[in-house]
Jmol script that loads the backbone (N, CA, C; Angstrom):
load data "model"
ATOM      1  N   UNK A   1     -99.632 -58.337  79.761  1.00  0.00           N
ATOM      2  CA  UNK A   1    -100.317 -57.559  80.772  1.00  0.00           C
ATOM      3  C   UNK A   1     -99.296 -57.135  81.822  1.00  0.00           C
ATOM      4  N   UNK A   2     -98.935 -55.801  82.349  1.00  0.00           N
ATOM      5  CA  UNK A   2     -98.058 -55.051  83.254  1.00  0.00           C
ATOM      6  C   UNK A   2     -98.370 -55.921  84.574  1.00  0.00           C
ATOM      7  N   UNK A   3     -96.956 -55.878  85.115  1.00  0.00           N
ATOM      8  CA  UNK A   3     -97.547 -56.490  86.295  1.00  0.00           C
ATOM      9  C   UNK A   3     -98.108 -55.223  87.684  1.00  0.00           C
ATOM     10  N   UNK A   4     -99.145 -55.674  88.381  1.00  0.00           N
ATOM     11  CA  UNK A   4     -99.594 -54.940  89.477  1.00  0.00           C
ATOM     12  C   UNK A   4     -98.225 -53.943  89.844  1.00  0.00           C
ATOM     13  N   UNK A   5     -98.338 -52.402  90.585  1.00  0.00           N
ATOM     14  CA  UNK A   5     -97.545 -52.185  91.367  1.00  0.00           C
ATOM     15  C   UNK A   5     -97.677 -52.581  93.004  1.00  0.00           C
ATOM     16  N   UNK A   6     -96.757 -51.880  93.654  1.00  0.00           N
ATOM     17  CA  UNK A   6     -97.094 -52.212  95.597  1.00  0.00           C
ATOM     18  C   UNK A   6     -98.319 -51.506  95.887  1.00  0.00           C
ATOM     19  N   UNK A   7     -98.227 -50.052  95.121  1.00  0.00           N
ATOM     20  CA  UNK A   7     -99.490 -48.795  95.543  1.00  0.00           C
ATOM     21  C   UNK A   7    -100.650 -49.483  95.098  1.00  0.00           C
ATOM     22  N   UNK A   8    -100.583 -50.120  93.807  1.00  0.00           N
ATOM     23  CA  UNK A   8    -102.297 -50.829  93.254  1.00  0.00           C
ATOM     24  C   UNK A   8    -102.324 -52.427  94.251  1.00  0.00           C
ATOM     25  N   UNK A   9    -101.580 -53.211  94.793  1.00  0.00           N
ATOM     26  CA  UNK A   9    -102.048 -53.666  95.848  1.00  0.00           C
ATOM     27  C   UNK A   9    -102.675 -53.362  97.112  1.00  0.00           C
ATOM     28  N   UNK A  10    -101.907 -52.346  97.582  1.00  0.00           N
ATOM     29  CA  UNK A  10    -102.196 -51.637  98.936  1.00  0.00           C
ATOM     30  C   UNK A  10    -103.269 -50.663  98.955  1.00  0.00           C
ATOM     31  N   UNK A  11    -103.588 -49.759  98.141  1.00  0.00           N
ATOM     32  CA  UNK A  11    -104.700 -49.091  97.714  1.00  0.00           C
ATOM     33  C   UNK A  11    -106.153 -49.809  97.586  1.00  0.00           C
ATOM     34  N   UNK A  12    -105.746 -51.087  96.844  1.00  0.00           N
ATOM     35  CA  UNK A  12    -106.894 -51.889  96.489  1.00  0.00           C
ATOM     36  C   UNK A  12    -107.235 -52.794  97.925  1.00  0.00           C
ATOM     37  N   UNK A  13    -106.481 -53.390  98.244  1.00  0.00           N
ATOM     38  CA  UNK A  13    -106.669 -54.225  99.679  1.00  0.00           C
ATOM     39  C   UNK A  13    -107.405 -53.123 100.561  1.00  0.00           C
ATOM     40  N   UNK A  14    -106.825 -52.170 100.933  1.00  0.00           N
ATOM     41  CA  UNK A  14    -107.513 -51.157 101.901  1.00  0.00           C
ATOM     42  C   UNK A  14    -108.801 -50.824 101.507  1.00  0.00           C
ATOM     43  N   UNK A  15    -108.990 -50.783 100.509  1.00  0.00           N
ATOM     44  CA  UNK A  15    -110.304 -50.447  99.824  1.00  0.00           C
ATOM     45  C   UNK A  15    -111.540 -51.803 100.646  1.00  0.00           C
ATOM     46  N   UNK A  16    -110.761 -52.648  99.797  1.00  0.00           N
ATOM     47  CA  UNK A  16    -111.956 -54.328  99.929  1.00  0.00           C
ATOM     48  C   UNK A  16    -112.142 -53.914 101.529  1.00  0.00           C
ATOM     49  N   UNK A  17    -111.052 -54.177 102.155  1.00  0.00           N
ATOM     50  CA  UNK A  17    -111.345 -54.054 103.567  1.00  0.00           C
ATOM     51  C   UNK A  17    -112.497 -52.705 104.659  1.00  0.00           C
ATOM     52  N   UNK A  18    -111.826 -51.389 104.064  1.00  0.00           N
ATOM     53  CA  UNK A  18    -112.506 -50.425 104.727  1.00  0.00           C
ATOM     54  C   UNK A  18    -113.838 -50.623 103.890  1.00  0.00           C
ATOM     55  N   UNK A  19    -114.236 -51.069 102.602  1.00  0.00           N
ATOM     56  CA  UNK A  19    -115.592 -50.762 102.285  1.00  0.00           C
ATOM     57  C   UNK A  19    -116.511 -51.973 102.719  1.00  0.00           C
ATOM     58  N   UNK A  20    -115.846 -53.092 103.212  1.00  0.00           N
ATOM     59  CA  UNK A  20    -116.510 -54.224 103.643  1.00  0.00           C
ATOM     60  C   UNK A  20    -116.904 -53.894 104.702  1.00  0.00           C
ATOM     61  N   UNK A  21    -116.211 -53.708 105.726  1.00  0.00           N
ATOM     62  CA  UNK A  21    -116.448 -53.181 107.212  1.00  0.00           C
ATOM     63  C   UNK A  21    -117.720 -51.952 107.104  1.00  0.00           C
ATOM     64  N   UNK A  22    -117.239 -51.046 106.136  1.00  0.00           N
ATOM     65  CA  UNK A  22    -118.365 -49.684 106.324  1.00  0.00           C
ATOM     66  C   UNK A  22    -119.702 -50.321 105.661  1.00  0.00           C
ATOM     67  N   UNK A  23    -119.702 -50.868 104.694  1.00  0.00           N
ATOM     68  CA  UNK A  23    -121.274 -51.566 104.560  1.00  0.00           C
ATOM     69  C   UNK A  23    -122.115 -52.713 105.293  1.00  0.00           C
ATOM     70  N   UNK A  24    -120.798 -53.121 105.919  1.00  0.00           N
ATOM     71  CA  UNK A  24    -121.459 -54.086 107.209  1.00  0.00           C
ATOM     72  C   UNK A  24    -122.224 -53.263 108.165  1.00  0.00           C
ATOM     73  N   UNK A  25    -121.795 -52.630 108.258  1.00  0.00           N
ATOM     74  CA  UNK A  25    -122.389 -51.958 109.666  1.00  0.00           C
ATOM     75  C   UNK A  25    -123.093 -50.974 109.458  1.00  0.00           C
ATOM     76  N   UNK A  26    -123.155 -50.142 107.839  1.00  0.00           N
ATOM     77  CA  UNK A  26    -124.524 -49.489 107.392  1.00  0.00           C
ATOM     78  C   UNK A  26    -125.614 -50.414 107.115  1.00  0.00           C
ATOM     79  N   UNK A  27    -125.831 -51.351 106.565  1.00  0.00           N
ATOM     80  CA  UNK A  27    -126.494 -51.784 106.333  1.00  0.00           C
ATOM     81  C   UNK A  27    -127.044 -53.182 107.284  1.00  0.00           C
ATOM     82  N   UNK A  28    -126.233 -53.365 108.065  1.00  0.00           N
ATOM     83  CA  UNK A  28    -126.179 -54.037 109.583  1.00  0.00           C
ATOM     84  C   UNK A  28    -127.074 -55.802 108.782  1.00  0.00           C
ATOM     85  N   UNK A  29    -126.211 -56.624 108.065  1.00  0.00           N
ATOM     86  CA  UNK A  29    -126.173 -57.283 107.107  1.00  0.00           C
ATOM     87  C   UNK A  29    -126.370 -58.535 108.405  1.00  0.00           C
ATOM     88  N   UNK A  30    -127.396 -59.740 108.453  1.00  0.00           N
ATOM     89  CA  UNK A  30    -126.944 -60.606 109.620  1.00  0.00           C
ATOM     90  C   UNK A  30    -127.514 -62.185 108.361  1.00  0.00           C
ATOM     91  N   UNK A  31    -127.923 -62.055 107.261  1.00  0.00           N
ATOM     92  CA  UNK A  31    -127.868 -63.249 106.264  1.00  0.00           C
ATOM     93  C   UNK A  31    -126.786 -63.375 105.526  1.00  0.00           C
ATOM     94  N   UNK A  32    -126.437 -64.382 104.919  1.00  0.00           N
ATOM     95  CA  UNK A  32    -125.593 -65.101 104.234  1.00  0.00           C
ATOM     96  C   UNK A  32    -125.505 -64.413 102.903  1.00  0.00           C
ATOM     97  N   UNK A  33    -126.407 -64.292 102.371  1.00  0.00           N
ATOM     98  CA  UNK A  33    -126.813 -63.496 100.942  1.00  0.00           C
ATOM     99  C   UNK A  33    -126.183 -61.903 101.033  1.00  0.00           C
ATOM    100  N   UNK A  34    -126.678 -61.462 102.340  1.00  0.00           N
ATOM    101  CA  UNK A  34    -126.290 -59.958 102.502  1.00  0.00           C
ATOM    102  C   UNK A  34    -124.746 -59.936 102.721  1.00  0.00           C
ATOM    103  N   UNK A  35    -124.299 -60.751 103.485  1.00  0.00           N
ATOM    104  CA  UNK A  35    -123.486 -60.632 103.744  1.00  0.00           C
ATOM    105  C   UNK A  35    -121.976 -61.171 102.199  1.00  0.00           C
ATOM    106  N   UNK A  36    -122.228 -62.074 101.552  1.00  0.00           N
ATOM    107  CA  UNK A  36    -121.830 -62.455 100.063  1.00  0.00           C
ATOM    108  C   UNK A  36    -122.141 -60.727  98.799  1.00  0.00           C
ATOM    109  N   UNK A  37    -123.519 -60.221  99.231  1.00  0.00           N
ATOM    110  CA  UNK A  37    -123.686 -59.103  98.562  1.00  0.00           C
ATOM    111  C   UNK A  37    -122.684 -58.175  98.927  1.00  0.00           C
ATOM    112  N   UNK A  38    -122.395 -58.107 100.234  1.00  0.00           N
ATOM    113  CA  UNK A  38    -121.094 -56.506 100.425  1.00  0.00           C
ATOM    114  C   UNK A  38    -119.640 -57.280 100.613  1.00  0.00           C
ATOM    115  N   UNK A  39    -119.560 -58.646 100.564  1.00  0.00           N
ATOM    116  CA  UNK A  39    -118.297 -58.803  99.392  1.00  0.00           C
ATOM    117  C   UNK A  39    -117.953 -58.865  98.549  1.00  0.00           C
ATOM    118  N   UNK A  40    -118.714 -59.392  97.607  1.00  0.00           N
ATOM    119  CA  UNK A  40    -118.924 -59.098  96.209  1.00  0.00           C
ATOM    120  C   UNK A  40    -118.731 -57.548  95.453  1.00  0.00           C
ATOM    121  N   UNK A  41    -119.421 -56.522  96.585  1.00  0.00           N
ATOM    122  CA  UNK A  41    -119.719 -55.294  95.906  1.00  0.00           C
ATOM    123  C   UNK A  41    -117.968 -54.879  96.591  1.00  0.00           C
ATOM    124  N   UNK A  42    -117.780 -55.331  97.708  1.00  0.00           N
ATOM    125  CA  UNK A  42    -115.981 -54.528  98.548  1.00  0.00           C
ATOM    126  C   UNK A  42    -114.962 -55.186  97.055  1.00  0.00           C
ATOM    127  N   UNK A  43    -115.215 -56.363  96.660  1.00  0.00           N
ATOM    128  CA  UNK A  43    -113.995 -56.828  95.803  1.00  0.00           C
ATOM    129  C   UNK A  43    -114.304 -55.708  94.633  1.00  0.00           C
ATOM    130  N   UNK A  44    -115.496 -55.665  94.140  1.00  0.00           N
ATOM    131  CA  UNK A  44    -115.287 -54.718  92.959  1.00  0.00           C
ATOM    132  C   UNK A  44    -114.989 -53.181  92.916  1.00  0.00           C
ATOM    133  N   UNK A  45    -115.469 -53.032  94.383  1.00  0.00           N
ATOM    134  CA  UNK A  45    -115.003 -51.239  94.495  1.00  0.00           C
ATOM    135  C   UNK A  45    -113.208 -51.470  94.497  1.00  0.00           C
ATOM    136  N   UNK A  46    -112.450 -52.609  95.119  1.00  0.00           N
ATOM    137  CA  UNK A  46    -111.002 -52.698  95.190  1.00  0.00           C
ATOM    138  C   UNK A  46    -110.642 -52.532  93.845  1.00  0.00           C
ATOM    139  N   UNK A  47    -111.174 -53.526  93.195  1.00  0.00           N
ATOM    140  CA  UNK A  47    -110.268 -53.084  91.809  1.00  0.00           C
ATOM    141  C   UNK A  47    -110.688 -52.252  91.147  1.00  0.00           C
ATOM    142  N   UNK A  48    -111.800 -51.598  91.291  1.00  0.00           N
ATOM    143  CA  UNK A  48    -111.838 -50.469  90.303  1.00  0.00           C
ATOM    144  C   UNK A  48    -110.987 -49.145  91.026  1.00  0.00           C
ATOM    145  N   UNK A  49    -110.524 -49.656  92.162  1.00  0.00           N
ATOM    146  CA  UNK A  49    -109.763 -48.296  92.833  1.00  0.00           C
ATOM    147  C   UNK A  49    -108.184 -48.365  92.340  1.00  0.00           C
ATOM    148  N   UNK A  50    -108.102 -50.192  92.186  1.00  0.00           N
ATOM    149  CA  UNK A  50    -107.013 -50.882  91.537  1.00  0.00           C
ATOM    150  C   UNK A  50    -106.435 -50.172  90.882  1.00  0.00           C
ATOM    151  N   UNK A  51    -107.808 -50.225  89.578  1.00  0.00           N
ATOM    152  CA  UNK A  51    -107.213 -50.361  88.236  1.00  0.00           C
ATOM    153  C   UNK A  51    -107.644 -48.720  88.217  1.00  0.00           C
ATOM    154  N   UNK A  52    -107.461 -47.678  88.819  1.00  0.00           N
ATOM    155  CA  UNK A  52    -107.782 -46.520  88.663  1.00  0.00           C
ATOM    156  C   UNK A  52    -106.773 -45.712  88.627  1.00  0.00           C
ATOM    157  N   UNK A  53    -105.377 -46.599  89.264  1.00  0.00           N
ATOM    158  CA  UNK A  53    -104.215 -45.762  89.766  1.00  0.00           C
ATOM    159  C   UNK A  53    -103.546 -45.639  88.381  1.00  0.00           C
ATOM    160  N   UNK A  54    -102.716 -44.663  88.253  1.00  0.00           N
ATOM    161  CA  UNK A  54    -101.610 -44.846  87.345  1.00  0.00           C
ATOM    162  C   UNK A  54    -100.681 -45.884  86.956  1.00  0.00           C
ATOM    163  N   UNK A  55    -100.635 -46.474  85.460  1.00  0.00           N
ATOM    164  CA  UNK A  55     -99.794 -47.295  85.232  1.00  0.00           C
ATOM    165  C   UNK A  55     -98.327 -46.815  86.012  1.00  0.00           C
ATOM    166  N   UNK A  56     -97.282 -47.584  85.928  1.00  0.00           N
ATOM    167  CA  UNK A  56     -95.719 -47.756  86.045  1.00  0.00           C
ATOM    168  C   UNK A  56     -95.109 -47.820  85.009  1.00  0.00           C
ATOM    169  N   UNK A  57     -94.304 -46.416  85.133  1.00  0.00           N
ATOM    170  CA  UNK A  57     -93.977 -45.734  83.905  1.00  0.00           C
ATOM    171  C   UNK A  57     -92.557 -46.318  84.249  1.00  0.00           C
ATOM    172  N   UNK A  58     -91.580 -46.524  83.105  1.00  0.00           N
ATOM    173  CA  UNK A  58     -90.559 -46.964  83.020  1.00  0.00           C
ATOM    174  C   UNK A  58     -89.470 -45.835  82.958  1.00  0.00           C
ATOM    175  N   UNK A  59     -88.278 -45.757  83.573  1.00  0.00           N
ATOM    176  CA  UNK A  59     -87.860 -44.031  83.971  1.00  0.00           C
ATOM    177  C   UNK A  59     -87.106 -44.735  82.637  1.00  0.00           C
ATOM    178  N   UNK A  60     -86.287 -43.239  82.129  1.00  0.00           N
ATOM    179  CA  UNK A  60     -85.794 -42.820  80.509  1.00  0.00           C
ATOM    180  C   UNK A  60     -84.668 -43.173  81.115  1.00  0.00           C
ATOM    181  N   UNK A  61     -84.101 -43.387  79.809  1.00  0.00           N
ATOM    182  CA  UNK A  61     -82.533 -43.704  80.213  1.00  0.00           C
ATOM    183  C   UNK A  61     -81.770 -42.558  80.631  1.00  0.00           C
ATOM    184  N   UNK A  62     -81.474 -41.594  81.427  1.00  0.00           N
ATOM    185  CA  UNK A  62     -80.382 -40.395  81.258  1.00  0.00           C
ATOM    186  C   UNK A  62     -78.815 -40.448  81.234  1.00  0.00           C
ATOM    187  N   UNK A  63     -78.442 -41.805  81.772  1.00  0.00           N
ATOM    188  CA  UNK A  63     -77.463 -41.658  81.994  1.00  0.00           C
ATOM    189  C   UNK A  63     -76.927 -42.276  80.338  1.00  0.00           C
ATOM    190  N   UNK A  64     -75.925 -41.789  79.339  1.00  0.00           N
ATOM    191  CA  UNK A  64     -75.713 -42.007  78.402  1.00  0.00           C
ATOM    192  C   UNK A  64     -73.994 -42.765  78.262  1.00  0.00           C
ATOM    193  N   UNK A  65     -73.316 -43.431  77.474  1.00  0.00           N
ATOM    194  CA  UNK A  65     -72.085 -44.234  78.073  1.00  0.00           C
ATOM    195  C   UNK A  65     -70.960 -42.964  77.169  1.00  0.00           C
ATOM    196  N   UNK A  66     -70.049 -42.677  77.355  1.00  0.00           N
ATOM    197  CA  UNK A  66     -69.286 -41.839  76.857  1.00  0.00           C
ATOM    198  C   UNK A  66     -69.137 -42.857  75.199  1.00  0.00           C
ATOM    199  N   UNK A  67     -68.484 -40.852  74.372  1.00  0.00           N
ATOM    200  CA  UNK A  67     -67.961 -41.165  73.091  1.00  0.00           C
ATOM    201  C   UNK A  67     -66.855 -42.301  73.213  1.00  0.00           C
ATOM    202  N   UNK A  68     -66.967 -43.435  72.307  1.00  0.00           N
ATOM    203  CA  UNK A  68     -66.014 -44.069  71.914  1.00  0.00           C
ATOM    204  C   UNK A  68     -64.751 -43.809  72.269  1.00  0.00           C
ATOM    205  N   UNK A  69     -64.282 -42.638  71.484  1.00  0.00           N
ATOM    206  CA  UNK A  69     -62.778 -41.623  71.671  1.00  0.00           C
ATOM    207  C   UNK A  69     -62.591 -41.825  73.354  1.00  0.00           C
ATOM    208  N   UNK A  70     -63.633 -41.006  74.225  1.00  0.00           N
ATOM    209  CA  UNK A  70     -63.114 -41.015  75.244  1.00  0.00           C
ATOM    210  C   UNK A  70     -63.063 -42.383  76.304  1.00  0.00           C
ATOM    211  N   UNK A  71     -63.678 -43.114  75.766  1.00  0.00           N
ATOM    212  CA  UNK A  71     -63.610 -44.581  76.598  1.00  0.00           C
ATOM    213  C   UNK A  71     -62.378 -45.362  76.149  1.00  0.00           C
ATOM    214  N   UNK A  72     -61.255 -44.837  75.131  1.00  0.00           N
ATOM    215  CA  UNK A  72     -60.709 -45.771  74.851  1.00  0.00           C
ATOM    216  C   UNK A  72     -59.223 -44.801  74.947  1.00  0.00           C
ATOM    217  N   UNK A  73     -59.126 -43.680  75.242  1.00  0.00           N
ATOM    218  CA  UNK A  73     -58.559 -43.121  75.893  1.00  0.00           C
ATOM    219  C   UNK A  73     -58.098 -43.134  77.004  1.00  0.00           C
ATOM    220  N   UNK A  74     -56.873 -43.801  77.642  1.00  0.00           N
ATOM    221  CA  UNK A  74     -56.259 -44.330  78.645  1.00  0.00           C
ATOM    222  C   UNK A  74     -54.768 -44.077  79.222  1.00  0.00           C
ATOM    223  N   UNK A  75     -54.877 -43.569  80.111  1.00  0.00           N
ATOM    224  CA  UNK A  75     -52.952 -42.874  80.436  1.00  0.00           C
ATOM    225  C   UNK A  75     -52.101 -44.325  80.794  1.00  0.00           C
ATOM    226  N   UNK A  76     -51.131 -44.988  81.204  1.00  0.00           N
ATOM    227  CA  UNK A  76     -50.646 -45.814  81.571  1.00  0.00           C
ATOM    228  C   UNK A  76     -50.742 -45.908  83.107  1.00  0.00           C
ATOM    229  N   UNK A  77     -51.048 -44.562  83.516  1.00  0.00           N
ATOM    230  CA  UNK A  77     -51.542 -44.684  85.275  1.00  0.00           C
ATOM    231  C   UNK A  77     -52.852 -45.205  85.177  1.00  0.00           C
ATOM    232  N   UNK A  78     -53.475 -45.345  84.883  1.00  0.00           N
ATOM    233  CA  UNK A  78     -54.840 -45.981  84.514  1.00  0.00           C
ATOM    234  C   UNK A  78     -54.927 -47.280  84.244  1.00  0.00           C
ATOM    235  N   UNK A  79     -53.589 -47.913  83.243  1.00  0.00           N
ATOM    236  CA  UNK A  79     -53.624 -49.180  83.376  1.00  0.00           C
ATOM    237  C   UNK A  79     -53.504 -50.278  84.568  1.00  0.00           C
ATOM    238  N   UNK A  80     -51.985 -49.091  84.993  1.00  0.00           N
ATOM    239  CA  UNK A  80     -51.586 -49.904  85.974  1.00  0.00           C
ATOM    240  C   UNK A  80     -52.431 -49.520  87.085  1.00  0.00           C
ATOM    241  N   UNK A  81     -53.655 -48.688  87.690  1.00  0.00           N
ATOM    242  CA  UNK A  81     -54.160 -48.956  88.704  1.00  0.00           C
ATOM    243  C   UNK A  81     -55.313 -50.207  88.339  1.00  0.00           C
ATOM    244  N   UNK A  82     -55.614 -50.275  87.120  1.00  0.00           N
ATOM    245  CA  UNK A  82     -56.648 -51.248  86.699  1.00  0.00           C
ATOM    246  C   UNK A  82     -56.065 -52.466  86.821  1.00  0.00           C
ATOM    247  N   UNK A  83     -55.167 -52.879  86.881  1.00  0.00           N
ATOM    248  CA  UNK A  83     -54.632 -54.045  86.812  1.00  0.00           C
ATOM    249  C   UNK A  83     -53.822 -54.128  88.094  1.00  0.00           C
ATOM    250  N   UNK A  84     -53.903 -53.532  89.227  1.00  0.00           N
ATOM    251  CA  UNK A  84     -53.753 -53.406  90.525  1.00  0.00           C
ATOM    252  C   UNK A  84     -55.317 -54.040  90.667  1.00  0.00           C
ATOM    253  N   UNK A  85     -56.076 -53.646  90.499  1.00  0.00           N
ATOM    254  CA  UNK A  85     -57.305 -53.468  91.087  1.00  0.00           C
ATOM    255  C   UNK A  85     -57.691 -54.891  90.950  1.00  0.00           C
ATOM    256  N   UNK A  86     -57.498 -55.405  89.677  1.00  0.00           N
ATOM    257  CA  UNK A  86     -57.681 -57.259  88.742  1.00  0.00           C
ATOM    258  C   UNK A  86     -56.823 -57.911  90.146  1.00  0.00           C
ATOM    259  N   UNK A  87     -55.413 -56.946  90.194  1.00  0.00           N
ATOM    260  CA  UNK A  87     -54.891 -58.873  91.361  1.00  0.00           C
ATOM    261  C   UNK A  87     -55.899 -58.221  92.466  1.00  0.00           C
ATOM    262  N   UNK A  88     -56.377 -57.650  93.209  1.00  0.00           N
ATOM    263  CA  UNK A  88     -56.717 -57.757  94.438  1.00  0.00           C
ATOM    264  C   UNK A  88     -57.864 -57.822  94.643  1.00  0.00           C
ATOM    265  N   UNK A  89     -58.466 -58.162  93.206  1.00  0.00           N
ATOM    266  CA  UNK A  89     -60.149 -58.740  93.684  1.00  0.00           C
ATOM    267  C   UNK A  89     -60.464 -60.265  94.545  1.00  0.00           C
ATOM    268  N   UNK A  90     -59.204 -61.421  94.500  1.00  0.00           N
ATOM    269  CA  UNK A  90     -59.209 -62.424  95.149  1.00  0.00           C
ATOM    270  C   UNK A  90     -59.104 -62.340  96.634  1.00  0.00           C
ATOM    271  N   UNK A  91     -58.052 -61.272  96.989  1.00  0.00           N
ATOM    272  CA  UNK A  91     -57.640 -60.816  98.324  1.00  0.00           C
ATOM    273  C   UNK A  91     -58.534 -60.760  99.283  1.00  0.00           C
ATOM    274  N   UNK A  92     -58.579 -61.529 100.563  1.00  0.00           N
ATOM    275  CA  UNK A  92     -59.422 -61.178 101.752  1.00  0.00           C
ATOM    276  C   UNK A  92     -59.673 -59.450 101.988  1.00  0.00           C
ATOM    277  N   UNK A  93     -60.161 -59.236 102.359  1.00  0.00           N
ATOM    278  CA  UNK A  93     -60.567 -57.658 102.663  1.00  0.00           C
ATOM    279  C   UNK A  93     -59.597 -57.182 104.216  1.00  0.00           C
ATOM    280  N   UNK A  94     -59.298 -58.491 104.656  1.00  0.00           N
ATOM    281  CA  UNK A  94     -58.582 -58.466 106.009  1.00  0.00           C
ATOM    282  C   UNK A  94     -57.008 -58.192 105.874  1.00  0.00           C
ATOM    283  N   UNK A  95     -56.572 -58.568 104.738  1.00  0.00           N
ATOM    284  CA  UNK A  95     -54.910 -58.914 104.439  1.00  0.00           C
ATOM    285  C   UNK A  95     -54.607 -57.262 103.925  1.00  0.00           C
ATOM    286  N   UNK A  96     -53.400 -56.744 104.223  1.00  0.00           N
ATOM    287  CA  UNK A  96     -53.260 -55.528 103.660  1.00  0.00           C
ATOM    288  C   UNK A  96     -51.686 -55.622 102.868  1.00  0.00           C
TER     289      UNK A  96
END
end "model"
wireframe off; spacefill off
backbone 0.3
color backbone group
């Protein structure tokens, strides 16, 4: 089962809440029963507002890794800045 997004939390919470409040006070609810009835009915309008949103689509890959040929294609200035780059990953950021 997908997990929830932020929008199907926040969508749904606002829901429970604004429809709890608006049937409280239409229906001006002052028993226990009435009042269990327009939470009951706020939780189910939430998730059906929930589960109404669009799944979370997984973005496509675009970025693709180069041909073989050209990844293994290398000038000797290339080495040696790469292996510049290897000693000075230990280096403080402060030391020049």
């Amino acid at each position: 089962m997908p997990r929830p997004t932020a929008a199907q939390f926040f969508y749904g919470s606002a829901t429970v809440v604004f429809s709890a409040l608006a049937m409280l006070v239409l229906f001006r609810t002052e028993s226990g029963f009435g009042v269990a009835a327009v939470g009951t009915a706020a939780l189910a309008l939430g998730l059906l507002v929930a589960l109404a949103l669009p799944p979370r689509t997984k973005a496509a890959r675009k970025a693709t890794s180069p041909p073989t040929a050209a990844r293994t294609h290398r000038t000797i200035e290339d080495i040696e800045i790469a292996a510049a780059q290897r000693e000075r990953v230990g280096e403080h950021s402060l030391h020049r």
